[in-house]
C-alpha angles and dihedrals in degrees: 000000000000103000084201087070121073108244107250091058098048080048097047085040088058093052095042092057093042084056085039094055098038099246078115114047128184113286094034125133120240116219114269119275082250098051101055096043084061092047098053090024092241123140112259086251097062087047093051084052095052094042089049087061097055083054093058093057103049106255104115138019124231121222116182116246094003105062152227118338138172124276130218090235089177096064098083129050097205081069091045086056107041092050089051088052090050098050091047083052101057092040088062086051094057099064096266112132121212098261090055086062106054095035085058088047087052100242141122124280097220090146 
């Protein structure tokens, strides 16, 4: 893990890129709270952090008592949307300028 990084966002990043890359698919169950904070040595509070803001965007579902599971994040387009929208943000945060995108995607820059 990347110790500049607080903990609940290198653990919520990991999660993200297993979902990303399909080792995770919708309907599956996450570890417990527990479980994870045993694994990375990080108290449950700061898992339960990591794991609510997947669930903020958009990532897992949360049923009480039960757990955290997958979500299939491809059957909205709200979501579809939202997470574009995200992605081009922090790519603009990062220093990229418009034209950089969508030279990179390829497209035209009729903007």
């Amino acid at each position: 893990m990347d110790s500049k990084k607080p903990l609940f966002i290198q653990i919520r990043d990991m999660y993200e890129h297993l979902i990303d890359i399909g080792a995770l698919h919708p309907g599956d169950e996450l570890p417990s709270v527990r479980a994870v904070g045993l694994e990375y040595n990080a108290n449950p509070n700061t898992v339960q952090r990591a794991f609510s803001l997947m669930v903020e965007d958009g990532y897992l579902e949360s049923i009480p008592k039960k757990g955290f599971y997958v979500k299939d994040r491809n059957q909205t387009t709200d979501y579809k949307k939202a997470y574009l929208k995200d992605t081009l943000q922090d790519l603009l945060d990062k220093g990229y300028t418009k034209q950089e995108i969508i030279k990179e995607l390829g497209g035209d820059d009729d903007d």
